[in-house]
C-alpha positions as CSV (number, residue, x, y, z in Angstrom):
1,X,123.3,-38.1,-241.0
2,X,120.5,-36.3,-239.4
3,X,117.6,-39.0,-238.3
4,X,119.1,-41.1,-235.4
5,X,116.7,-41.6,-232.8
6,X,116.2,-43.4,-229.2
7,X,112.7,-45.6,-229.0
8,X,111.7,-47.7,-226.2
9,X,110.1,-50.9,-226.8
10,X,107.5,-52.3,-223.7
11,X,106.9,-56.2,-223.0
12,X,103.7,-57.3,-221.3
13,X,104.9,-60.8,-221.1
14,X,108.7,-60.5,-219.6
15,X,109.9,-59.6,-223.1
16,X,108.2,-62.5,-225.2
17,X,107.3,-60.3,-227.3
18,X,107.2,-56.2,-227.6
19,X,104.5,-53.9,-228.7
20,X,104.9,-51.1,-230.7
21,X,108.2,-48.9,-230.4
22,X,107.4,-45.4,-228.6
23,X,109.8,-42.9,-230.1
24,X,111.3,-40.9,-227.3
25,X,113.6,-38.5,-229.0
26,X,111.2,-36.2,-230.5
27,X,113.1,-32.9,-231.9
28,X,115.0,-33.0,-235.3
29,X,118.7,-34.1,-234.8
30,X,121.1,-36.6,-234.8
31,X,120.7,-38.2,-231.2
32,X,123.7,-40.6,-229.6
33,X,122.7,-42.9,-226.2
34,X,125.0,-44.7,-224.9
35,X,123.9,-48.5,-223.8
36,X,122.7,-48.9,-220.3
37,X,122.0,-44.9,-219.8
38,X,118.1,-44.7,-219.2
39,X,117.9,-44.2,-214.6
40,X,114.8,-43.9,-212.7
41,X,115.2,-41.2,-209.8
42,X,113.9,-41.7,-206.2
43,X,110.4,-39.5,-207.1
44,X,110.2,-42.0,-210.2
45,X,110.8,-39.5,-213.1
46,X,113.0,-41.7,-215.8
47,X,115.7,-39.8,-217.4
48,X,117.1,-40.9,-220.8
49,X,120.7,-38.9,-221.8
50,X,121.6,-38.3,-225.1
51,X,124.1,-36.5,-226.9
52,X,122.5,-34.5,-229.8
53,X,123.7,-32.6,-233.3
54,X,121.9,-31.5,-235.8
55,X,123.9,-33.4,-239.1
56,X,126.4,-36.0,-237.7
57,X,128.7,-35.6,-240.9
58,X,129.1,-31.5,-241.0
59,X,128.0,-30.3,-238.0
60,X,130.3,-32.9,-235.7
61,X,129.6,-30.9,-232.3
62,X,127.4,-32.3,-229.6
63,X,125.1,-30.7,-226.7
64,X,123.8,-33.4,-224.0
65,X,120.4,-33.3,-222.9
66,X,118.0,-35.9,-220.1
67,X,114.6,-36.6,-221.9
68,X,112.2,-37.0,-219.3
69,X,109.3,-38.9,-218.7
70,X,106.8,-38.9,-215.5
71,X,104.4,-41.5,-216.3
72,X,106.7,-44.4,-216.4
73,X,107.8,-44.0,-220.0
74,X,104.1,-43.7,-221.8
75,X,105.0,-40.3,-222.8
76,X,108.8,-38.1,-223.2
77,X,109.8,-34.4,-223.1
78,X,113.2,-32.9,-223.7
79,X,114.4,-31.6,-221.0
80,X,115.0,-27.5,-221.3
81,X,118.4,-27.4,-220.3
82,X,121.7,-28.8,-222.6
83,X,125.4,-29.3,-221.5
84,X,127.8,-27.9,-223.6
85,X,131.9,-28.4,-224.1
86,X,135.1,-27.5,-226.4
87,X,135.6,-28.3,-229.4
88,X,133.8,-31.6,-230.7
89,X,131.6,-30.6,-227.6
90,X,129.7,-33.3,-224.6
91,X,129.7,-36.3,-226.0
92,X,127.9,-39.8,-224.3
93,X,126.3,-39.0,-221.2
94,X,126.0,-41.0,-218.4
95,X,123.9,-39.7,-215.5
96,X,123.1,-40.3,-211.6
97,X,121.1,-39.1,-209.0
98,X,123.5,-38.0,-206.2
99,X,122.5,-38.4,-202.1
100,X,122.1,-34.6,-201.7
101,X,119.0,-35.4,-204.4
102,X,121.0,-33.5,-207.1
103,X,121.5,-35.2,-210.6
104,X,124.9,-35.9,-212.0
105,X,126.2,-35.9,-215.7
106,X,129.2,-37.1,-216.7
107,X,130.2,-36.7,-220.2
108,X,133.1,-38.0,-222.7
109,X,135.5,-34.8,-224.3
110,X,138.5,-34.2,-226.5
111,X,140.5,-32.4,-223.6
112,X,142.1,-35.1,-221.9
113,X,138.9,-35.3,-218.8
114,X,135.6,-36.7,-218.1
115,X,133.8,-33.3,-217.4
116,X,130.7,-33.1,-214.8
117,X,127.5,-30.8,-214.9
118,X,124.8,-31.1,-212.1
119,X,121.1,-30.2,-212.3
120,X,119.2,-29.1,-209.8
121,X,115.6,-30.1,-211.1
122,X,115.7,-33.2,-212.0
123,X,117.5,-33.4,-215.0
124,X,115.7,-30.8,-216.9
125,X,117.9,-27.6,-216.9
126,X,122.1,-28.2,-215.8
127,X,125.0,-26.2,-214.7
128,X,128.0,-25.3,-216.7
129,X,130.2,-28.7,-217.4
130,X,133.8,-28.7,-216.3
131,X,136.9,-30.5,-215.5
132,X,135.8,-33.7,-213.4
133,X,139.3,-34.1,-212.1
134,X,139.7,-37.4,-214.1
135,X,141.7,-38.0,-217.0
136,X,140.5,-39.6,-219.8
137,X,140.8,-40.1,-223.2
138,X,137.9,-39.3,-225.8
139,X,135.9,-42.5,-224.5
140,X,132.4,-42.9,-222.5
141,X,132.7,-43.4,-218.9
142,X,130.5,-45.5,-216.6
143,X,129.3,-44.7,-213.1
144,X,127.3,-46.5,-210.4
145,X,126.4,-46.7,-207.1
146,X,126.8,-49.5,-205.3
147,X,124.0,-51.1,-203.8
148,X,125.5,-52.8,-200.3
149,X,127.9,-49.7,-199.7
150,X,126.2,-46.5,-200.8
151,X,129.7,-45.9,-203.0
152,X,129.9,-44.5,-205.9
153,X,131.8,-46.7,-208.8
154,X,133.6,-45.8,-211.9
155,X,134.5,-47.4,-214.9
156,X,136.7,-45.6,-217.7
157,X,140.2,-45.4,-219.7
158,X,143.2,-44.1,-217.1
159,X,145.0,-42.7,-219.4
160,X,145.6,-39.7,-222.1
161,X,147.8,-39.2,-225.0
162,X,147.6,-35.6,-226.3
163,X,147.9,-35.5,-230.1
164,X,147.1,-39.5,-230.6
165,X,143.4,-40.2,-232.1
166,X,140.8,-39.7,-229.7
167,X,143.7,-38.6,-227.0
168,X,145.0,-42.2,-226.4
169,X,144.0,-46.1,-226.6
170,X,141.1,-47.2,-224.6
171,X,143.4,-49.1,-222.6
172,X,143.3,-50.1,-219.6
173,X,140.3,-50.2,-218.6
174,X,140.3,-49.2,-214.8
175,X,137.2,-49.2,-211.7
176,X,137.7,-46.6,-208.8
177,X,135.6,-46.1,-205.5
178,X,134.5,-43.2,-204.3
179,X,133.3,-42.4,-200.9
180,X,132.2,-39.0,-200.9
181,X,129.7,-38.6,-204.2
182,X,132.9,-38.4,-206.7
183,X,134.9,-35.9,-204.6
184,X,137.7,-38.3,-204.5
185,X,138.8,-41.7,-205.9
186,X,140.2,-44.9,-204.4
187,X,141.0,-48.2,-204.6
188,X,141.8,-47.5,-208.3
189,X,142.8,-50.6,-209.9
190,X,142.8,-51.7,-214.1
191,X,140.1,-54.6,-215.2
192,X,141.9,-54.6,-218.2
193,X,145.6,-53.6,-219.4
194,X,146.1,-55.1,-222.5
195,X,148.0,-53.2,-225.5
196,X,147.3,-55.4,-227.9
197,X,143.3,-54.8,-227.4
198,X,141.0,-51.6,-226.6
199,X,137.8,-51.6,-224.0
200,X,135.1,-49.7,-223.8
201,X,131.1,-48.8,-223.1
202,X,130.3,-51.0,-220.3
203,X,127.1,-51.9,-218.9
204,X,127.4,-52.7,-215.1
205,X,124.8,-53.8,-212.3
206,X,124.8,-55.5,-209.2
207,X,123.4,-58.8,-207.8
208,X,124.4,-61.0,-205.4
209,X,127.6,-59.3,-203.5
210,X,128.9,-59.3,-207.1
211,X,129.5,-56.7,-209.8
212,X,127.8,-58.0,-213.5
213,X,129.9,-56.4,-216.3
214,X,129.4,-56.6,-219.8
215,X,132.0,-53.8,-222.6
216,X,133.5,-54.4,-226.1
217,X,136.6,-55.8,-226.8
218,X,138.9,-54.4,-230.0
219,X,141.5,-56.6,-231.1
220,X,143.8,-53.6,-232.4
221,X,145.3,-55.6,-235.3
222,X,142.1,-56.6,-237.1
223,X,140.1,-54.4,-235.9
224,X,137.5,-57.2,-235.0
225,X,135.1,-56.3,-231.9
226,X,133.9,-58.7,-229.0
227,X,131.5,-58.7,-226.2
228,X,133.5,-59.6,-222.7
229,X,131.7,-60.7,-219.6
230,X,132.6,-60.4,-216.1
231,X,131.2,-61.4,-212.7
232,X,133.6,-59.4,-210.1
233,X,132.8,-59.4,-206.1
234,X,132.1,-56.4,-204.1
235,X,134.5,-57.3,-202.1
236,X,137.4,-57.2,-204.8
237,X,136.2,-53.8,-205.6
238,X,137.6,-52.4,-202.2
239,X,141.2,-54.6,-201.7
């Protein structure tokens, strides 16, 4: 597998109908991006994180990268810079523009932690990834910042199994606060905890003093997969 690539479709008409797809991953590859991933910064530059390789099926090692665009998505670069990891390598990036104007990547691994890298330009070159400080199965993570607060939130699997497929279950599925840009974590309590079921890739935004959710749902004995909703206050978030 060596052709998967990300292409934005534009609406004139709030999303009647779409014009024609603009392909934004433009080198060869085998590019991975995660739903909800694509942030604006403050300057307005849009940054769209991917996880590339060049054949899916023999290559199996992936190097992040931000595509960039600075005229509002009409036209996409890669950025120069990629993130790198062990073994299967940096897999489903998520990124997010920090206070101090940095910009963060967090990215899924095989070693039992989300792992971190920070660029300094905008998403276009990044730092060397390392241990995050939160453990983690081989699953995507989701991070936001909450509107009302200023804090940072985080969505991912508390837990690790070394040796089990992809290091352990995606269960629970757990939210943290953090006060101080991901330093530390707080408030740490699970959304999910079911054994019976797996969670994972969650969308997230924020409207109304509440927290919009949306992540799949595998039923572990049939292997059948579900969309779960939730609506969650602000509030909750910090009890």
């Amino acid at each position: 597998m060596t052709d998967l690539n990300v292409f934005l479709g534009g609406s004139p008409d709030s999303d009647l109908t779409f014009g024609e797809p603009l392909q934004v991953t433009n080198l060869p590859g085998y590019h991975v991006m995660n739903n909800d991933r694509v942030i604006r910064l403050k300057g307005g530059r849009l940054l769209a994180p991917t996880a590339d390789t060049a054949d899916a099926e023999k290559e199996d090692h992936y190097r992040c990268r931000a595509w960039i665009s600075d005229d509002a998505g009409a036209s996409w670069r890669a950025g120069t810079g990629t993130v790198d990891y062990a073994r299967r390598g940096a897999m489903e990036p998520e990124v997010l523009e920090m206070n101090d104007g940095r910009v963060l990547m967090i990215i899924r691994t095989q070693l039992g932690h989300i792992a971190a890298a920070w660029s300094q330009d905008g998403g276009d070159t990044w730092g060397t990834a390392s241990d995050w400080g939160v453990r983690a199965p081989e699953a995507p993570s989701t991070i936001r910042r909450i509107p009302s607060t200023g804090d940072l939130m985080l969505i991912w699997n508390d837990t690790h199994a070394d040796g089990e497929g992809h290091g352990g279950k995606r269960t629970p599925l757990t939210v943290a606060i953090s006060k101080d840009e991901g330093k530390t974590w707080e408030h740490k309590k699970n959304l999910e905890e079911s054994t019976e079921h797996t969670f994972a890739y969650i969308s997230a935004t924020f409207d109304s003093g509440r927290a919009l959710l949306t992540y799949y749902v595998c039923e572990e004995a049939t292997g059948r997969i579900s969309a779960r909703f939730r609506s969650i206050p602000i509030s909750w978030l910090y009890e």
